[in-house]
C-alpha positions as CSV (number, residue, x, y, z in Angstrom):
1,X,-49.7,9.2,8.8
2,X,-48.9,5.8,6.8
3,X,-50.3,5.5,3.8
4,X,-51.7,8.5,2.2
5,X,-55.8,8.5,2.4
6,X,-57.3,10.7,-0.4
7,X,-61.0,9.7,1.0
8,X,-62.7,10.3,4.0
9,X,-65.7,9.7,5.3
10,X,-65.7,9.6,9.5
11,X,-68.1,11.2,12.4
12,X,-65.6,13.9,14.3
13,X,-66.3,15.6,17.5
14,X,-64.3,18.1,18.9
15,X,-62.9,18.1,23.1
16,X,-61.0,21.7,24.5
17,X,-59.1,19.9,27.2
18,X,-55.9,21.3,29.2
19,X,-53.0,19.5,29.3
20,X,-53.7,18.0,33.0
21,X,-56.9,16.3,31.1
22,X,-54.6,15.4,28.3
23,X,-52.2,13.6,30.4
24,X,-55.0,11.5,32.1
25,X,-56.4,10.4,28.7
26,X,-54.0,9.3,27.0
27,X,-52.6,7.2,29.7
28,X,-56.2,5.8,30.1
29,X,-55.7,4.5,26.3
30,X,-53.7,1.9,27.6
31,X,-52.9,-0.7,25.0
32,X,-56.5,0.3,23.2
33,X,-54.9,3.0,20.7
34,X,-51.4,3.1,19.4
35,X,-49.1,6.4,18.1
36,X,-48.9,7.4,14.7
37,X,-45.4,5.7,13.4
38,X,-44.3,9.7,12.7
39,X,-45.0,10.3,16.4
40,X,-43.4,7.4,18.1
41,X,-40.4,8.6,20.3
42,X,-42.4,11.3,21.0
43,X,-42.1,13.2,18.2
44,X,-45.0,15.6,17.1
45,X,-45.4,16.3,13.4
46,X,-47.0,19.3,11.9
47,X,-49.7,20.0,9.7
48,X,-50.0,23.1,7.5
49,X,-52.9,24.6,6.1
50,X,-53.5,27.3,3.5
51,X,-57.3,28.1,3.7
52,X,-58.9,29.3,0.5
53,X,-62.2,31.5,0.8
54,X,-64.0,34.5,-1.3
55,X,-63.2,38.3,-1.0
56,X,-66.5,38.4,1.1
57,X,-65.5,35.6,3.4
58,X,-68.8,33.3,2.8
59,X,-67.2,30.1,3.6
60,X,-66.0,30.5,7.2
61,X,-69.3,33.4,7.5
62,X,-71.1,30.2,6.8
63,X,-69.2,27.5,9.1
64,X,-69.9,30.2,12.1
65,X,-73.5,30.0,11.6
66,X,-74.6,27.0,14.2
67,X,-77.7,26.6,12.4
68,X,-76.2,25.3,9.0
69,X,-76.6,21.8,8.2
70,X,-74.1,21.9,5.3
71,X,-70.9,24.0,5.5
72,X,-67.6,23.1,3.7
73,X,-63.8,24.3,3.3
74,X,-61.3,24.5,0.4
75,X,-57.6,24.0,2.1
76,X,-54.6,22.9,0.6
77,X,-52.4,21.1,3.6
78,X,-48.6,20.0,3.4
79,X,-46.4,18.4,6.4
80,X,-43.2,19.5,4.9
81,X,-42.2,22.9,3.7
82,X,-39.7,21.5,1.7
83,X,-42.5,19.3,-0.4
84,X,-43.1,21.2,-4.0
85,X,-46.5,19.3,-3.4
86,X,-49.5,19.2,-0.9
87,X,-53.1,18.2,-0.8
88,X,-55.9,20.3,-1.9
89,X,-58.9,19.3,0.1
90,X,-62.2,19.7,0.0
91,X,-64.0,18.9,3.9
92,X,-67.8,18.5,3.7
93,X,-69.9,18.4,7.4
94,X,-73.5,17.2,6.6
95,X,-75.6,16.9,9.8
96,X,-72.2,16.1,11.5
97,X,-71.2,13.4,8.7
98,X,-67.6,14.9,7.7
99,X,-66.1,13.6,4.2
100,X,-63.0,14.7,2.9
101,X,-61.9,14.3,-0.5
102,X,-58.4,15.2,-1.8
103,X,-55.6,15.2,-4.5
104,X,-52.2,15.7,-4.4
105,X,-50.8,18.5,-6.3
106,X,-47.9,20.7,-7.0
107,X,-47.9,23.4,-5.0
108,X,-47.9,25.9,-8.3
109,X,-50.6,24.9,-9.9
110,X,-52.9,25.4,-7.3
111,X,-53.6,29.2,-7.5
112,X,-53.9,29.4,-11.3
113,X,-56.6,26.3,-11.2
114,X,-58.8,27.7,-8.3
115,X,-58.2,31.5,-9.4
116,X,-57.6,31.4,-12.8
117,X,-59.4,28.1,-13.8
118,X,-56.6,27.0,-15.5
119,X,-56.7,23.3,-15.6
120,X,-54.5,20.6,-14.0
121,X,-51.8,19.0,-16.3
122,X,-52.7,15.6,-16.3
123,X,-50.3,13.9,-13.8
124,X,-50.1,10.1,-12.1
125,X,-50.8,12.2,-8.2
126,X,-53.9,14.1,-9.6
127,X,-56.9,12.6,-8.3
128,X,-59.2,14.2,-11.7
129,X,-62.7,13.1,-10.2
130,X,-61.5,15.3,-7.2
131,X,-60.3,18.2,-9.7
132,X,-63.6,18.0,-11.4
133,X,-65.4,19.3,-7.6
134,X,-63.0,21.7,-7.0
135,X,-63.6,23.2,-10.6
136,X,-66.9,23.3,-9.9
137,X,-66.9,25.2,-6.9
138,X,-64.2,27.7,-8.2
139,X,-66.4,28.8,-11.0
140,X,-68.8,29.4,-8.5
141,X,-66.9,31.0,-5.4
142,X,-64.4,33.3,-6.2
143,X,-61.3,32.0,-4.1
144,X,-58.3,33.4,-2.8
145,X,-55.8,32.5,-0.1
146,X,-56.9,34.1,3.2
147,X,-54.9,32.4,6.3
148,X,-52.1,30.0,7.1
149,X,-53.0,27.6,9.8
150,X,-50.6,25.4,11.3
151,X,-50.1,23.1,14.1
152,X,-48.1,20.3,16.0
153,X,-49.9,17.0,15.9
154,X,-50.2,13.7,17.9
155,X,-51.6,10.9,16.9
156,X,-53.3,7.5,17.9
157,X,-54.8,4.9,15.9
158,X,-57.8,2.4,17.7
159,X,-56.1,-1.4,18.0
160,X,-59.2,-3.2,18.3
161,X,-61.0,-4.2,14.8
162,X,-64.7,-3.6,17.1
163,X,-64.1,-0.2,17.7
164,X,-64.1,0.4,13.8
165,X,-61.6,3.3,12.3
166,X,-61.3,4.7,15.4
167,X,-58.3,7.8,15.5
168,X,-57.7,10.2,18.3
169,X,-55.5,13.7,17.7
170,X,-54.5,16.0,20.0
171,X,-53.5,19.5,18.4
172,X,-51.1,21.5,20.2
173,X,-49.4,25.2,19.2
174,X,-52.0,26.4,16.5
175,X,-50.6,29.6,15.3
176,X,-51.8,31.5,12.5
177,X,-50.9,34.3,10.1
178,X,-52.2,36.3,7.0
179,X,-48.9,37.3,5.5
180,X,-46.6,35.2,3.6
181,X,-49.4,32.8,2.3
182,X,-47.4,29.7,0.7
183,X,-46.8,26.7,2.9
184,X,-43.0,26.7,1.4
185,X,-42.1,29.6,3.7
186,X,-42.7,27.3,6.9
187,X,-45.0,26.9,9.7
188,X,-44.6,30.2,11.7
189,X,-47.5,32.4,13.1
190,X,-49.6,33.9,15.9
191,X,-50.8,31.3,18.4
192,X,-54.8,31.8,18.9
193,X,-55.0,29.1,21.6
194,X,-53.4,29.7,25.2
195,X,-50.6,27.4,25.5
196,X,-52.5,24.9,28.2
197,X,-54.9,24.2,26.1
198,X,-55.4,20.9,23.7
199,X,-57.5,20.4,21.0
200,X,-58.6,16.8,20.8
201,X,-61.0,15.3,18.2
202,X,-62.1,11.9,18.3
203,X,-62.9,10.4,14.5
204,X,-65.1,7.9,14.5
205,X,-66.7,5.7,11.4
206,X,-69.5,4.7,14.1
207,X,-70.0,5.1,17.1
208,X,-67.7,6.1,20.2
209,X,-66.6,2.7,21.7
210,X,-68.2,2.5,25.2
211,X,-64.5,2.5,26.8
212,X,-64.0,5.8,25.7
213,X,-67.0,7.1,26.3
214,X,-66.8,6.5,29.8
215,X,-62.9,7.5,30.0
216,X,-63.8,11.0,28.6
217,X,-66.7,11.1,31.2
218,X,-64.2,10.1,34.1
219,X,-62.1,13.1,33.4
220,X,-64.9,15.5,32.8
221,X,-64.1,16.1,29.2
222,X,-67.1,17.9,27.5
223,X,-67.7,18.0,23.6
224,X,-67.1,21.5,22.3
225,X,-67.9,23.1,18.9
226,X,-64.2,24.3,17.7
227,X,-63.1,25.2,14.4
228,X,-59.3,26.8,13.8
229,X,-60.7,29.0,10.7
230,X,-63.6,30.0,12.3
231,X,-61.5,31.0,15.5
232,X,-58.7,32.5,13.5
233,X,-61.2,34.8,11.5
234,X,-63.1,35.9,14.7
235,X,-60.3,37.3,16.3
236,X,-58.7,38.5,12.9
237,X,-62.2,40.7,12.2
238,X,-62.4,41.8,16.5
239,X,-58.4,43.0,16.0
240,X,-59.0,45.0,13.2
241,X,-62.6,46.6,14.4
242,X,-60.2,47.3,17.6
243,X,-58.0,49.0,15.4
244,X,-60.5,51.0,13.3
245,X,-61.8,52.1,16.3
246,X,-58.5,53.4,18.0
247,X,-57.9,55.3,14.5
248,X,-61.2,56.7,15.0
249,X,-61.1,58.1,18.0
């Protein structure tokens, strides 16, 4: 994670592997890519997620829709319970150009300014260009907290300076749940992936490097469209039609 980005602006595509295709990647890497320092020794760090969306559920509705050109999320995303602070993010995808932009906050303020529009005290970790977009949007989506998303991370980081800001994650455990919605109370939930699957997404600031390109070919790894809200809320709305149904009947 080094240095704390608040920035983004990166091409990402998304691979559903299983672990067998997992294992074949990453030792095709070679010395090409190099672990996250928070993952060397094989450690895996996890990322939390509080997604915020309106009552009616536009945002992910939207995301869903493969026809959109524009689509964005509101989150707020900690890797420590134990942190009074996290990130509150907004993620843009234009025409498959993704940019993040994002602030540090404390953890408190976050539901009076998007819910209440009650504004930031000015701080040194407040990014108030970022605050200014967020303020917008609130005023014009009602938000609320909807779902926890959490997972357990690995990371690698391109080594050549030709193959631009290349980074490579593979997401492991994503789990889910629509109780208990403060990222304070830890990263538990419901998984929504089968445990031999991987998500990997390949960030790119251009384009793939051709040594990738052919490694991901070699193992028969297909791009996929994936996204762990949109997933999360599909099966959230199919369990409770389920169970409207069997109360019907």
């Amino acid at each position: 994670m080094g240095v704390a980005k608040t920035v983004f602006s990166r091409y990402e595509m998304k691979f559903m592997i299983t672990k067998q295709q997992y294992e074949k990647v990453v030792e095709g890497f070679g010395d090409r890519m190099e672990l996250d320092e928070y993952n060397i020794g094989g450690n895996l760090y996890t990322i939390m997620n509080l997604y915020y969306d309106t009552p009616r559920d536009d945002l992910v509705s939207t995301g869903l829709k493969r026809e959109d050109k524009y689509r964005f999320k509101i989150r707020l995303r900690s890797y420590d319970p134990k942190y009074p602070t996290a990130f509150l993010e907004i993620k843009k995808k234009v025409n498959g150009l993704v940019n993040k932009r994002r602030t540090l906050m404390y953890i408190d303020d976050v539901n009076p300014f998007l819910m209440k529009h009650i504004d930031v005290p000015e701080s040194k970790i407040v990014k108030r260009q970022v605050i200014k977009e967020l303020d917008v949007i609130a005023r014009n989506y009602p938000l609320e907290p909807k779902v926890v998303l959490c997972y357990d991370r690995e990371a690698f980081f391109g080594t050549n300076p030709d193959d631009g800001d290349l980074r490579v994650t593979f997401d492991t455990n994503i789990r889910a749940r629509r109780n208990e919605l403060d990222l304070r109370l830890g990263s538990h939930g419901e998984r929504i992936l089968g445990e031999n699957f991987v998500l990997m997404e390949v960030k790119v600031d251009k384009a793939v490097p051709l040594w990738l390109a052919r490694l991901l070919s070699e193992n028969n790894v297909r791009k996929k469209r994936f996204s762990k809200y949109g997933t999360e809320f599909s099966q959230y709305v199919l369990k409770k039609y389920l169970r409207e149904d069997n109360e019907n009947e």
